[in-house]
N, C-alpha and C positions, 0 to 999 in steps of 0.2 A: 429391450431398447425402448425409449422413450419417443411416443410417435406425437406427443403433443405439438403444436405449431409454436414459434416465437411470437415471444410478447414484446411490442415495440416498448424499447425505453429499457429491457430491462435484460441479463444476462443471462438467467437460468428462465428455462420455459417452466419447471415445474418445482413440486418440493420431494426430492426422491426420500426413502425411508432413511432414517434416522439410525445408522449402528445398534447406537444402544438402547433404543425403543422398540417394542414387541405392536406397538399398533402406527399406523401411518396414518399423516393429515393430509388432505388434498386441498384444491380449491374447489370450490363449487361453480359452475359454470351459468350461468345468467341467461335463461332461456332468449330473454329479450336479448341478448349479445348476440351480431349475425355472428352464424359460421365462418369457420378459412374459407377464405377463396380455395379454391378445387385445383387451380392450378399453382398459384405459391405456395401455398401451404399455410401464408399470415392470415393473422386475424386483420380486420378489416381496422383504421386506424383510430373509427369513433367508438370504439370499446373501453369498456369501464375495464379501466387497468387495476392491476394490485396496488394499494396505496402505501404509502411508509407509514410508519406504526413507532413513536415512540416511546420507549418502555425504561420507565428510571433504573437505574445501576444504583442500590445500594450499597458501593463497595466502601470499604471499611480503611484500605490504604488505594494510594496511586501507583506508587514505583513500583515494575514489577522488575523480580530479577532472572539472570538465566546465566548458566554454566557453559553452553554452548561451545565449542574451541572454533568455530567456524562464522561465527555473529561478531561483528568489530564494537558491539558494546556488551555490558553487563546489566545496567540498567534503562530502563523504558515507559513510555508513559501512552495509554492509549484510552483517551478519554469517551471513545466511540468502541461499542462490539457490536459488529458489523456492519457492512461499508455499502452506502446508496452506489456510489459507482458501480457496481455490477458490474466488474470484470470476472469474465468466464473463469477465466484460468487462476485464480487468486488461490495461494496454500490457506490463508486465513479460514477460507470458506468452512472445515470443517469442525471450528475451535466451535460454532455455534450447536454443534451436536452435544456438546457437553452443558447446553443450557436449555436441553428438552426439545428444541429448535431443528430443522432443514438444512443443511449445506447447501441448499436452492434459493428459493425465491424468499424462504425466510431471513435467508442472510444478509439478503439486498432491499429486504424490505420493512423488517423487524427490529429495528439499532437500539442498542442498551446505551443509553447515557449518563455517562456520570457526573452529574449536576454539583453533587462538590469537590470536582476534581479541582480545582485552585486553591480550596481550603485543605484538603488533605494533602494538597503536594508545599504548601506553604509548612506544614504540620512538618510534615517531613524534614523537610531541611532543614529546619531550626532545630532537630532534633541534634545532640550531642553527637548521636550513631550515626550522623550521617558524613562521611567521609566524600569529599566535593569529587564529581568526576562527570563526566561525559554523559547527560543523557539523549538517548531517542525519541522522537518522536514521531511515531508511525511505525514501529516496532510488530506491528501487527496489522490492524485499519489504519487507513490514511486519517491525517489529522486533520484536513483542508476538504473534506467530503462534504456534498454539499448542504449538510445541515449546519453546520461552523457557518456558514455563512449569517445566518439566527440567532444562534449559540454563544457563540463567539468561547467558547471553552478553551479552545486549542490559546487565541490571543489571549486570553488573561491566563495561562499556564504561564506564555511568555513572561506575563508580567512579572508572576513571582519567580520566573528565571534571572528575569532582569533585575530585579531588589537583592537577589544575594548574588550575582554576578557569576551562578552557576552555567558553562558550556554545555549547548544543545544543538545536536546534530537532526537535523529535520530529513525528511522521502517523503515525496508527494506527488499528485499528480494532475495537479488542480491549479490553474490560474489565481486563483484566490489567495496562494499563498503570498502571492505580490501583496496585499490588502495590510500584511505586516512587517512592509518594509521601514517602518519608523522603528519599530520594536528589534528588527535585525541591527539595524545601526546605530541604537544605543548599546545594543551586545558585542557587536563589531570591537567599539573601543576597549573589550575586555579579551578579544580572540576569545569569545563563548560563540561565536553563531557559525554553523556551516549548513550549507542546505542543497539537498540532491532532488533534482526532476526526474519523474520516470519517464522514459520516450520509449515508448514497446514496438510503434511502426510509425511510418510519414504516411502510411495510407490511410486519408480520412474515411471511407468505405470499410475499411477492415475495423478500423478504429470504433466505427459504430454499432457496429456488430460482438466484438468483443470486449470491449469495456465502455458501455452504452453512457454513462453517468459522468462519464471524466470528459476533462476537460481535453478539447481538440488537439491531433500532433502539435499543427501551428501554433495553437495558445499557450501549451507548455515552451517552445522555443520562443517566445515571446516572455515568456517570465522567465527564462535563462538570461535574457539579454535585461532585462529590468531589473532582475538579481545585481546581476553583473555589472551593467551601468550605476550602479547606485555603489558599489565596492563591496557588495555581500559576496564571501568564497564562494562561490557553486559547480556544484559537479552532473554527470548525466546520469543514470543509473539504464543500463540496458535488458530491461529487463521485466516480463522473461522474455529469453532468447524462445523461440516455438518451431523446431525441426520442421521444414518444408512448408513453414507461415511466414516465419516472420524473421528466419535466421541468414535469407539474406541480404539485409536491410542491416545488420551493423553497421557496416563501412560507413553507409548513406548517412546513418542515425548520428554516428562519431560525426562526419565532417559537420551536417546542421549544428549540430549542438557545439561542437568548437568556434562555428562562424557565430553564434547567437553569445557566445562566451560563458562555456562550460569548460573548467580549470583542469577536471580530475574525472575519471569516469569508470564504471565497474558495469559487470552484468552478472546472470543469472541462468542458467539454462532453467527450462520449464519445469517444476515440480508438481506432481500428482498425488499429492497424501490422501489416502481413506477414500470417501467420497466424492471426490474430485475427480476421479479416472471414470466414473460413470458422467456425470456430469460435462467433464469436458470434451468422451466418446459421443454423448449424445448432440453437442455442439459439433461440432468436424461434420455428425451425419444430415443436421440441420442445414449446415453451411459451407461444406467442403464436402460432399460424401464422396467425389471422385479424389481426393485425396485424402479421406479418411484412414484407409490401413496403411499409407505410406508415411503418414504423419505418424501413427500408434509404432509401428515399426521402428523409426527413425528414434523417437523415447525410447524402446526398447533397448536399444543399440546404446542408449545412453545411458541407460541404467541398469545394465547388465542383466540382460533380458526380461527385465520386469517394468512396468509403470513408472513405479518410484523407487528409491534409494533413500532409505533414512539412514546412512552412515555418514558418521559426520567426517570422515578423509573426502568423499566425492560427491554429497550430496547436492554442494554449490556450487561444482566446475562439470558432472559425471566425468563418463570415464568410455576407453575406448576411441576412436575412428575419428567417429563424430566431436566427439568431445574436444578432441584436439583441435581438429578442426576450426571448431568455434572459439577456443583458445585463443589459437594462434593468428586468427583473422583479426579479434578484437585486440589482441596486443601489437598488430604488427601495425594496425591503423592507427590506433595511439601512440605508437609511435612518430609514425609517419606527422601524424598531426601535432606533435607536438603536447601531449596533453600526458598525466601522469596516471597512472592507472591507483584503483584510491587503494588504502591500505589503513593504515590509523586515521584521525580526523587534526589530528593535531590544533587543537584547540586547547586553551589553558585555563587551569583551575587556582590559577595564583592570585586571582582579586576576589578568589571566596568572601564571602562575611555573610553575618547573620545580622539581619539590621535591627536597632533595638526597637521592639514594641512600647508601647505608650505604657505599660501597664511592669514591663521589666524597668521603663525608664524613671518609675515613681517609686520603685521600689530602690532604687539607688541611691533615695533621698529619705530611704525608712518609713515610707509612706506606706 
């Protein structure tokens, strides 16, 4: 068990080992840094924190694809690996172990960017092979995290969505996504834009603790209702659901976000792949320890007595007691409320084009 103390700001206290690495990185601890307090357990708040670290993505393409029967796209664009947000509970957190990396604090601290993701996804579409449909964005890390705010990668993605008039479904959880609402409502005119807020709890205390870096309950119901008032579709995404945290706050979470004017809305029960089950064991014991085995237990129940479930029939509804439960709370309140529970994005891909380059347009003329 991990007895380190919490780092303000951030969601993993440490870097646990790597799967597929035979040696472990630690932090080094800064003699000058006081010790925890004796009785919380925190570090004191004038401590030299871990910094973000940005490290370029050489990648060679943008779009990625997936087979998934369970994911309502095929293709995705994730111009960030790994996400400043530091929420605890994130499945991403382990994809960082396949680039030598932590499911810890390296994941929330360490972001790979990909500096020409607008030229490679421009490359793309224009390409003959690319047949127009639906992309993701945030298919993985949030696209709206707070380095996009510098960046600006995620908005000029947009751009080249909006030149060929390809449909893009955004998840986010970040106020900032308001910052492109011009860009929504040139896509609007093509039914290409739809975009889902995540709302995990209304408790700003929990909220700081578990997903440190994102953007407040309040501020994401504030970019529902600025979606919304401006005539961008937007939905809620509840999610994840957290057995004995956070699962009974649906109801709450659906009415805010239908009063804020969220259209469509889906959730997620909690997932725990790899690395993540120590990780998020060692959060519960940080910050729930009297309900840490009732929380473990309560997943268990949902995943058919284990952590996680990678089968793709229950891995995004489980399965059992609970499961229904959470089910049928969420669908019985969307109901109630009037709101349509999401399922395709229904967006169109009929105003496709490839706009002509300066360089195809001189050659039209034999040039």
């Amino acid at each position: 068990m991990n007895s380190n103390p919490s780092i303000r700001g951030r969601g993993a206290a440490d870097n646990p080992k790597n799967r597929f690495e035979t040696t472990q990185y630690t932090h080094d601890i800064d003699p000058q840094i006081p010790a925890p307090d004796e009785f919380t357990g925190l570090i004191p708040h004038h401590r030299t924190l871990p910094l973000t670290q940005i490290i370029p993505d050489r990648a060679q393409s943008i779009l990625t694809s997936n087979d998934s029967p369970d994911v309502p796209f095929t293709y995705s664009i994730n111009v960030y690996r790994g996400c400043e947000h530091g929420c605890i509970y994130c499945f991403a957190r382990p994809t960082h172990e396949y680039l030598g990396m932590s499911a810890g604090l390296d994941f929330e601290t360490r972001i790979l960017v990909k500096h020409d993701a607008p030229a490679l996804l421009r490359k793309e579409l224009a390409s003959k092979k690319w047949v127009p449909e639906v992309i993701a964005m945030s298919g993985v890390t949030d696209c709206y995290q707070p380095l996009e705010r510098k960046l600006e990668l995620t908005r000029r993605c947009l751009e080249v969505l909006f030149d060929f008039r390809n449909p893009v479904a955004i998840i986010t959880k970040n106020h900032l996504v308001t910052r492109d609402l011009d860009l929504f409502l040139e896509l609007r005119k093509f039914n290409c834009v739809r975009v889902f807020v995540s709302v995990t709890t209304l408790d700003v205390q929990l909220a700081r603790v578990m997903e440190p870096r994102a953007s407040a309950p309040g501020d994401r119901l504030e970019a529902i209702a600025k979606l919304r008032d401006a005539g961008i579709p937007v939905g809620v995404m509840v999610a994840p659901v957290i057995p004995a945290i956070t699962d009974h706050e649906i109801a709450p979470i659906l009415k805010a976000s239908k009063e804020a004017g969220a259209q469509v809305a889906g959730f997620v029960p909690l997932r725990l792949p790899f690395g993540l089950q120590e990780l998020f064991s060692d959060w519960l014991e940080q910050h729930f320890p009297d309900r840490k085995e009732k929380v473990l237990n309560r997943i268990r129940d949902l995943r058919g007595g284990k952590l996680n479930d990678g089968n793709f029939k229950s891995r995004m509804r489980g399965e059992g007691i609970w499961a229904e439960h959470i089910l049928q709370t969420f669908r019985k309140t969307v109901e109630r409320l009037g709101m349509t529970e999401r399922s395709e994005y229904g967006l169109s891909t009929e105003h496709f084009r490839r706009p002509i380059t300066a360089g195809q347009q001189m050659g039209l003329f034999g040039e």
